[in-house]
BALOBA-1460 file (C-alpha; in Angstrom, 3 decimals):
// residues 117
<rec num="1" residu="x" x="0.000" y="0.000" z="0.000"/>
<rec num="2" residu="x" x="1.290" y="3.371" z="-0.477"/>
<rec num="3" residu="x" x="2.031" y="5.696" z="1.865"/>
<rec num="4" residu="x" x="-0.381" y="8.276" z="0.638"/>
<rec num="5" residu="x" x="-3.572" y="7.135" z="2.901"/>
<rec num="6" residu="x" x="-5.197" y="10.207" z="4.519"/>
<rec num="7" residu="x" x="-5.255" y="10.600" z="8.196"/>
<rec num="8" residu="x" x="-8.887" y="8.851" z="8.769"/>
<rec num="9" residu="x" x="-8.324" y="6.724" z="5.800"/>
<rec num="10" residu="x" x="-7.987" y="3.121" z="4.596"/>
<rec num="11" residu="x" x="-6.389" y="1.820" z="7.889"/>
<rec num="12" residu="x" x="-8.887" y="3.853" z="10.308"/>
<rec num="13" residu="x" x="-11.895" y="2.427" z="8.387"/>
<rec num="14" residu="x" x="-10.420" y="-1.476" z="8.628"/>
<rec num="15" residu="x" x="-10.024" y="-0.716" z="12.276"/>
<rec num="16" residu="x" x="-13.650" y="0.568" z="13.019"/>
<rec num="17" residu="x" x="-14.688" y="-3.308" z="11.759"/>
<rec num="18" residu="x" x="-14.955" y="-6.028" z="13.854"/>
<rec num="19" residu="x" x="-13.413" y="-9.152" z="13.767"/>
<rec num="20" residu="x" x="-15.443" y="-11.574" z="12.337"/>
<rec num="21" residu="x" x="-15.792" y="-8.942" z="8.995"/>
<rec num="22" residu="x" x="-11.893" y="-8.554" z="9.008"/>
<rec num="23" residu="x" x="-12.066" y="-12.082" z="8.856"/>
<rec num="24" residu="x" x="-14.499" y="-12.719" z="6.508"/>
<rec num="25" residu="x" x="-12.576" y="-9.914" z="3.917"/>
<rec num="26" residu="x" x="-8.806" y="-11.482" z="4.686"/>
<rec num="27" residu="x" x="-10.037" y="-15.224" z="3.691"/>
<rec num="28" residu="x" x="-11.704" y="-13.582" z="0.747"/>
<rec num="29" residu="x" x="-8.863" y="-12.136" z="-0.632"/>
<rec num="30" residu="x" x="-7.079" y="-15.216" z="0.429"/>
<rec num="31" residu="x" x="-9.025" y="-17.523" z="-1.124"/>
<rec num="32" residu="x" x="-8.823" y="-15.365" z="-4.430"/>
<rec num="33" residu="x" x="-5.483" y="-15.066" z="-4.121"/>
<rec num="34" residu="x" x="-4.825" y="-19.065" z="-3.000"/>
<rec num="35" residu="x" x="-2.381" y="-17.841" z="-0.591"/>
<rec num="36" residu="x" x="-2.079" y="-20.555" z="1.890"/>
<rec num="37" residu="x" x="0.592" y="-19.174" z="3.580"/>
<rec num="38" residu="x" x="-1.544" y="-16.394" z="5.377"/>
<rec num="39" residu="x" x="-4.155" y="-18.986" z="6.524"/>
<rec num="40" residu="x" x="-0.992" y="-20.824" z="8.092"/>
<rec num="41" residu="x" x="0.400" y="-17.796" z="9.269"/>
<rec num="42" residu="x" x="-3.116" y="-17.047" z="10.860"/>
<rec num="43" residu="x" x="-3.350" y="-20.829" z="12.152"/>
<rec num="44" residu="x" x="-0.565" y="-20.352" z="14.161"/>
<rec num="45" residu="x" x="-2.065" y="-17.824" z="16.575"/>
<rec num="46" residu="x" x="-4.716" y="-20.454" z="17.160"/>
<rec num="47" residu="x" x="-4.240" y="-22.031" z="20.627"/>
<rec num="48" residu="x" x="-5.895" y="-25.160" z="19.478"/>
<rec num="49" residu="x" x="-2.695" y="-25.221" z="17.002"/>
<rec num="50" residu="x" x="0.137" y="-25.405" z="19.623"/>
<rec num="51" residu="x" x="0.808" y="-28.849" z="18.725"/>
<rec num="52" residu="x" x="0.249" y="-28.502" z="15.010"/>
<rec num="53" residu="x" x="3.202" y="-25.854" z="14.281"/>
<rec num="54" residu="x" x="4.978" y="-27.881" z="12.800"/>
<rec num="55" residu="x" x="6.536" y="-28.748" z="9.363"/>
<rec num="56" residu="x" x="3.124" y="-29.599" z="7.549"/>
<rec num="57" residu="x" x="5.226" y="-30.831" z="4.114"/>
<rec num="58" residu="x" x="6.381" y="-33.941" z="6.315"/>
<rec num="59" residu="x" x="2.919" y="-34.875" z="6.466"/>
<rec num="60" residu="x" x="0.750" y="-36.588" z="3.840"/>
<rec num="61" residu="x" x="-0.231" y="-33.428" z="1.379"/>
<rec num="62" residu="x" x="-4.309" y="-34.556" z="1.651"/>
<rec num="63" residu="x" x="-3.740" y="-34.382" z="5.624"/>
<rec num="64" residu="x" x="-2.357" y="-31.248" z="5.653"/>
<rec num="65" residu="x" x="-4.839" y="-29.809" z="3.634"/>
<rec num="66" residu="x" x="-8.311" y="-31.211" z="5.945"/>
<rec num="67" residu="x" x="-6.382" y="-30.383" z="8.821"/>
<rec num="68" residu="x" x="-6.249" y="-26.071" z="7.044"/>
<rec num="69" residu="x" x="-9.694" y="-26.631" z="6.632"/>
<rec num="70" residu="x" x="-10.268" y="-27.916" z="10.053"/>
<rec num="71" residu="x" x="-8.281" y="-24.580" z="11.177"/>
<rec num="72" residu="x" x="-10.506" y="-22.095" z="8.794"/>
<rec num="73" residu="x" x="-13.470" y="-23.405" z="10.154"/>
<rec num="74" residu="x" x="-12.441" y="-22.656" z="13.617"/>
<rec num="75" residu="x" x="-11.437" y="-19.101" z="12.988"/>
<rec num="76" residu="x" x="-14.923" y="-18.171" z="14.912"/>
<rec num="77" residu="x" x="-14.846" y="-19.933" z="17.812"/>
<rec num="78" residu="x" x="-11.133" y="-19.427" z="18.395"/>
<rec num="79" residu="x" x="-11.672" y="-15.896" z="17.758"/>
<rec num="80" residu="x" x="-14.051" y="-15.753" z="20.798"/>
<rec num="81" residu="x" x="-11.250" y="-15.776" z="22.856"/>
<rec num="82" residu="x" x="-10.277" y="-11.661" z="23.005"/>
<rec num="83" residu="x" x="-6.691" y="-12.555" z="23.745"/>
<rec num="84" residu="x" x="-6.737" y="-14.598" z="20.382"/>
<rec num="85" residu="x" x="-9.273" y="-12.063" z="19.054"/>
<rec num="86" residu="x" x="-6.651" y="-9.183" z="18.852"/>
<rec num="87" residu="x" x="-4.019" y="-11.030" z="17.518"/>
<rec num="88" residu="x" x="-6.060" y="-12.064" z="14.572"/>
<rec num="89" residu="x" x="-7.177" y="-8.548" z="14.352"/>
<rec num="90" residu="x" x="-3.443" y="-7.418" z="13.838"/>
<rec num="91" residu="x" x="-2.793" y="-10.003" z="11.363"/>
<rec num="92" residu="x" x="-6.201" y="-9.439" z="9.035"/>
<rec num="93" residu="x" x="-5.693" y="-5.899" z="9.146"/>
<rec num="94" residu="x" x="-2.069" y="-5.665" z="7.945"/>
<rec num="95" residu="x" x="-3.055" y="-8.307" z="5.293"/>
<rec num="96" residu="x" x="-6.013" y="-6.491" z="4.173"/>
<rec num="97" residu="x" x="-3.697" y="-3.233" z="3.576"/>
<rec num="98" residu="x" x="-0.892" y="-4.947" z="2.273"/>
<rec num="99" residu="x" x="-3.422" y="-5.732" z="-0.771"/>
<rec num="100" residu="x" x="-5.547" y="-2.487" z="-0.600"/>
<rec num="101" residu="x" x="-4.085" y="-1.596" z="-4.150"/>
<rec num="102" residu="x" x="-5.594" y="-4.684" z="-5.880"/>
<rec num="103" residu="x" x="-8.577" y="-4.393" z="-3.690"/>
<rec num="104" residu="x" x="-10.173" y="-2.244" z="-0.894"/>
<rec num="105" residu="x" x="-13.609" y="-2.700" z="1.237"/>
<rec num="106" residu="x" x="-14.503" y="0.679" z="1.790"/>
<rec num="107" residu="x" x="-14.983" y="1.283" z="-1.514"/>
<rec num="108" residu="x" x="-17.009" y="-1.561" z="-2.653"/>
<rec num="109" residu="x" x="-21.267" y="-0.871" z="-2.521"/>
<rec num="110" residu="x" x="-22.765" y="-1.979" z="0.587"/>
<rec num="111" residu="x" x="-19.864" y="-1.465" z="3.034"/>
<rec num="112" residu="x" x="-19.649" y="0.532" z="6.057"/>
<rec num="113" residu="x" x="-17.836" y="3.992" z="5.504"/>
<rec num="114" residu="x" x="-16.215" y="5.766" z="8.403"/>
<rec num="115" residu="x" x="-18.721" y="8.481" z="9.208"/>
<rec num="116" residu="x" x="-17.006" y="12.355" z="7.962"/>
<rec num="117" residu="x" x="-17.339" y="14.958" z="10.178"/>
């Protein structure tokens, strides 16, 4: 992203969302973007994880990738937790800005703007 977002801007308006939103825009761009190494990168702040950070390529490729999907479809429930809440928070919001040239959300009908005073 370049460094040319307005005080109030781009960042401010990702932060006024809530988690599950974040979440919901990360994975999208994720999924578009078949980057498996964010989801992994996310799945690592997952306490129910601890024992899964590990090197995944020693593992049968099919396992590893039900055991991702496992992981995605915890990202709510995990997320409950607000220690593990923030932490997520962190990591969708610096991955939704690293991409906000290809693609931002306040720009897109239907989202929520920041209010302008």
């Amino acid at each position: 992203m370049s460094g040319g977002d307005p005080p109030g801007g781009y960042r401010d308006f990702l932060e006024a969302q809530d988690v599950a939103t974040l979440r919901d825009w990360a994975l999208e761009i994720a999924r578009e973007r078949r980057d498996i190494g964010f989801v992994w990168e996310l799945a690592k702040h997952l306490p129910s994880t601890e024992d899964a950070n590990r090197d995944w390529a020693a593992w049968d490729p099919i396992d590893a990738i039900w055991e991702i999907g496992r992981l995605v479809a915890n990202f709510r429930e995990e997320a409950a937790d607000p220690e593990v809440a923030e932490l997520l928070r962190v990591n969708y919001v610096d991955y939704l800005l690293s991409h906000a040239e290809d693609r931002r959300f306040d720009q897109r009908p239907g989202s929520r703007r920041p209010t302008t005073g």
